[in-house]
Backbone as a printed PyTorch tensor [residue, N CA C, xyz], in Angstrom:
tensor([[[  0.8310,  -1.1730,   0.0000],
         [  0.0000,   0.0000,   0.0000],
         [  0.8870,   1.2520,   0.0000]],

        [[  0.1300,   2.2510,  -0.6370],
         [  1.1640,   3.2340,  -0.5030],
         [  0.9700,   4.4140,   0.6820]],

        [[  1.8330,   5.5990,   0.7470],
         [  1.6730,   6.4360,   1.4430],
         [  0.6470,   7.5300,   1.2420]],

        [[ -0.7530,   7.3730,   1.5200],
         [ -1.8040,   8.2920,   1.6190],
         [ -1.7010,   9.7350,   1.4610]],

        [[ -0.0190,  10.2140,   2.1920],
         [ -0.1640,  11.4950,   2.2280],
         [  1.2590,  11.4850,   1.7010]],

        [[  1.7300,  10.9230,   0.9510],
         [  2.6540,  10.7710,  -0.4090],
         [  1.7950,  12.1520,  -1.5240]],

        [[  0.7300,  11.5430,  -2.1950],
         [ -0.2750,  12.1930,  -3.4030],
         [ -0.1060,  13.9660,  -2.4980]],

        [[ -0.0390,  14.0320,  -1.7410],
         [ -0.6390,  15.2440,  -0.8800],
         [  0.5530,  16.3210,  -0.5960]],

        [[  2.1580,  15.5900,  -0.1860],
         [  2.9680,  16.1250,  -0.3820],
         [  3.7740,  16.6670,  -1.7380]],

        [[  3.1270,  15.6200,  -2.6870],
         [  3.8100,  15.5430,  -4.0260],
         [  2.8430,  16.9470,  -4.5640]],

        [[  1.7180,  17.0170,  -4.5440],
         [  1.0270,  18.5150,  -4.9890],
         [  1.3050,  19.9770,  -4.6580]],

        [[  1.8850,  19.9500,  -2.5740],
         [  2.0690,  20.8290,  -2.8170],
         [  3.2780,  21.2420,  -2.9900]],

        [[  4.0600,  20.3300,  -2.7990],
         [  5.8010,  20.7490,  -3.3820],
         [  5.3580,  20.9730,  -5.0730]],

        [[  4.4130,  20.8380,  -5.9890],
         [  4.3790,  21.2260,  -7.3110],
         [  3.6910,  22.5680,  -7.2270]],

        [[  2.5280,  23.3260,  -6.2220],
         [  2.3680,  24.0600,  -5.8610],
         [  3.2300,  25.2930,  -5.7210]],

        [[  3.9820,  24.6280,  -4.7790],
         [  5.6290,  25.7800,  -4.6610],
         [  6.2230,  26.5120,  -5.4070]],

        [[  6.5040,  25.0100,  -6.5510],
         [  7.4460,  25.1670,  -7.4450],
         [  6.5060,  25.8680,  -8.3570]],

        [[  5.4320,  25.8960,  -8.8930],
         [  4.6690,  26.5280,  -9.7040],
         [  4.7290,  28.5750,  -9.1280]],

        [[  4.5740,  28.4650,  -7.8530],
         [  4.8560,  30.0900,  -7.4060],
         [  6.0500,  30.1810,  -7.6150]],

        [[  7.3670,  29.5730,  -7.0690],
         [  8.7520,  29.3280,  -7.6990],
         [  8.8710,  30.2430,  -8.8980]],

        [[  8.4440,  29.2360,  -9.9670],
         [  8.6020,  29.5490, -11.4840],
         [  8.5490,  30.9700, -11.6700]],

        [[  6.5890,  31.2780, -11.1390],
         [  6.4570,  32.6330, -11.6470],
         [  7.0840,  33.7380, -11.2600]],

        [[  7.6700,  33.2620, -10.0570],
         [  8.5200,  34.7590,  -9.3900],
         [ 10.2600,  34.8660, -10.2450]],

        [[ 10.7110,  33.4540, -10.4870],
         [ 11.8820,  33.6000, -11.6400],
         [ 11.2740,  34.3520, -12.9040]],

        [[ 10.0830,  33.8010, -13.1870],
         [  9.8280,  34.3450, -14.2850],
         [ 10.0780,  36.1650, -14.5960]],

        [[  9.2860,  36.1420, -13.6220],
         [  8.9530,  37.6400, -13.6580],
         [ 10.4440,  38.2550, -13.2620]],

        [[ 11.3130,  37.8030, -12.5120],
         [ 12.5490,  38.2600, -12.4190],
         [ 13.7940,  38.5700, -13.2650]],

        [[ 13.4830,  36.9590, -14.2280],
         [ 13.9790,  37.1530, -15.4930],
         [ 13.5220,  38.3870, -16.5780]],

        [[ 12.1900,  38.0950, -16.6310],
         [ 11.7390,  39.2300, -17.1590],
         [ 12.3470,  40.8320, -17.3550]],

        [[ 12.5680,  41.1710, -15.7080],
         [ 13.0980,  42.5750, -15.2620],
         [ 14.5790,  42.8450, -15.6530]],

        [[ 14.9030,  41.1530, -15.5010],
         [ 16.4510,  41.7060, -16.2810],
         [ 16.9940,  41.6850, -17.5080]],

        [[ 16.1410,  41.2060, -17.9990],
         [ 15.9490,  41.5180, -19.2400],
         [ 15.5880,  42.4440, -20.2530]],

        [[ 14.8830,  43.5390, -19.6600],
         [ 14.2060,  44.6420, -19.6140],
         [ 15.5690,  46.0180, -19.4790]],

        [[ 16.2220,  45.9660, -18.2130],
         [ 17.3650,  45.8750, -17.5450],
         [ 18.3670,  46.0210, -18.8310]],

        [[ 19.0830,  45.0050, -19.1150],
         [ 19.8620,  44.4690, -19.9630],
         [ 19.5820,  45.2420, -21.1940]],

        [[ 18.5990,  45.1570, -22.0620],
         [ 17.9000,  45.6970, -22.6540],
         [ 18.2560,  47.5710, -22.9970]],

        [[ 17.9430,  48.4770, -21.7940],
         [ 17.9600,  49.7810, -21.5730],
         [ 19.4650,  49.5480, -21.8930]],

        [[ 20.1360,  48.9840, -21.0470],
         [ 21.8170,  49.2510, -20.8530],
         [ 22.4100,  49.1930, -22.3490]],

        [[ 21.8700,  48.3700, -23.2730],
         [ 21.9120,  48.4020, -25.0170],
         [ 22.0920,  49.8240, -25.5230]],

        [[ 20.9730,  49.8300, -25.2840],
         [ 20.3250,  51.1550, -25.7350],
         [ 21.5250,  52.5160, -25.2940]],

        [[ 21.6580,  52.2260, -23.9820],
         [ 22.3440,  53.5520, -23.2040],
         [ 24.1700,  53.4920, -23.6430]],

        [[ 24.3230,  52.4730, -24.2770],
         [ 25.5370,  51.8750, -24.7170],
         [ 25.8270,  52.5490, -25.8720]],

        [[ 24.6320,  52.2510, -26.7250],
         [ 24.8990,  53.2740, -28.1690],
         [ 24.6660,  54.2290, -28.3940]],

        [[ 23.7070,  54.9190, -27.2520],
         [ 23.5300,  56.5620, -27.4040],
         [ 25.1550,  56.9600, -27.1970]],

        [[ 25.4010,  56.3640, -26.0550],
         [ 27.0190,  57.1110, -25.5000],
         [ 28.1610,  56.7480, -26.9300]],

        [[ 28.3830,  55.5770, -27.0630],
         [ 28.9390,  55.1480, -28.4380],
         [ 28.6640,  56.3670, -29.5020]],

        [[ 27.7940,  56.6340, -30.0810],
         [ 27.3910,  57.7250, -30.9450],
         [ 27.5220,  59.2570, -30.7480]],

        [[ 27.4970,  59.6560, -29.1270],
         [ 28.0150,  60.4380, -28.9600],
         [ 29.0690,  60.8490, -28.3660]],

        [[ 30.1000,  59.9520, -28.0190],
         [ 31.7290,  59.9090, -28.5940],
         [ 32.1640,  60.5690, -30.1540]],

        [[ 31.1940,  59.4280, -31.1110],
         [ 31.4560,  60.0560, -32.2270],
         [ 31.3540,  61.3010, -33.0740]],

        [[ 30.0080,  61.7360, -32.1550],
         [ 29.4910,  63.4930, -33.0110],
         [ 30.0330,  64.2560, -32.3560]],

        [[ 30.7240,  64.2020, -30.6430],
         [ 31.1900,  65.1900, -29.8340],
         [ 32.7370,  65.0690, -30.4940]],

        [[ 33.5720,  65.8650, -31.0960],
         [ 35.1280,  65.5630, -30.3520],
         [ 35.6790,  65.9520, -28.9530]],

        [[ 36.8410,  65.1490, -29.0600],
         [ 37.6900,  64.9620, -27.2180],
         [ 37.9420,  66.2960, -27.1070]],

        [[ 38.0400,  67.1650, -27.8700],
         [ 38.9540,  67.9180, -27.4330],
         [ 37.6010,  69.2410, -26.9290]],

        [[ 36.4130,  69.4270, -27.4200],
         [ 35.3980,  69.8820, -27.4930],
         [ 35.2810,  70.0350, -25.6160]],

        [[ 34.7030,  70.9180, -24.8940],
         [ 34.4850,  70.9830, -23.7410],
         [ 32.7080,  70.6230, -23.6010]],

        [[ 32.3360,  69.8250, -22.4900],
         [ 30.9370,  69.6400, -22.7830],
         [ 30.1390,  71.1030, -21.8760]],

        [[ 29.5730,  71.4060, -22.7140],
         [ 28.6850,  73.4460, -22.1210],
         [ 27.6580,  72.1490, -21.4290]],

        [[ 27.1330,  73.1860, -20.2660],
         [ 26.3060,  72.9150, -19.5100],
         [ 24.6290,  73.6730, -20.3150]],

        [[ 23.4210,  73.5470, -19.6000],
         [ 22.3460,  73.9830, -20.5490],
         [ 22.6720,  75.6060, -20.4820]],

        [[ 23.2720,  75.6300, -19.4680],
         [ 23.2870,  77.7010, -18.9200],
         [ 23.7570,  78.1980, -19.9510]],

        [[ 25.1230,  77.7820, -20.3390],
         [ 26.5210,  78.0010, -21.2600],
         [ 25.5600,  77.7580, -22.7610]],

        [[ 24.4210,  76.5750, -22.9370],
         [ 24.1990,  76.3520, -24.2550],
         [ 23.3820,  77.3780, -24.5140]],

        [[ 22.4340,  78.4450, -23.9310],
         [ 21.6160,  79.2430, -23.8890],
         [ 22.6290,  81.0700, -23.7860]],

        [[ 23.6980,  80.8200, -23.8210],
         [ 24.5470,  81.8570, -23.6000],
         [ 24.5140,  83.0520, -22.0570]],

        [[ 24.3180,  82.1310, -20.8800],
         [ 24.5180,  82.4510, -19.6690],
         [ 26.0940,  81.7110, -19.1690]],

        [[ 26.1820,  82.4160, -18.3890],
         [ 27.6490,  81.9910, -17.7940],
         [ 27.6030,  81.8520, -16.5680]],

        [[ 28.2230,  80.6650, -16.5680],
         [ 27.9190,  79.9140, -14.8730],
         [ 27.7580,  81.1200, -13.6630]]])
């Protein structure tokens, strides 16, 4: 015969693991999302390396509007 409360433990340890999942899920999700922006924020800066030159000083908005600090 088997263990009666075998069937009973086996559900809710799948229970668990089913809330488990969705909270990786959704975690994965965020870093992915995450990961994602940092792309993005990678090639704005990449691109504007390229249109700024080094030697160029970066003006603040005051300086771009012709106020002085």
């Amino acid at each position: 015969m088997t263990d009666p409360g075998g069937m009973q433990r086996i559900t809710a340890r799948r229970a668990e693991l089913d809330v488990l999942e969705e909270q990786l899920a959704g975690q994965l999700a965020e870093v992915r999302a995450e990961r994602d922006e940092l792309a993005v924020a990678e090639k704005v800066l990449a691109r504007f390396d390229r249109l700024v030159p080094p030697e160029s000083p970066v003006r603040t908005p005051g300086e771009r509007a012709g106020r002085r600090p």
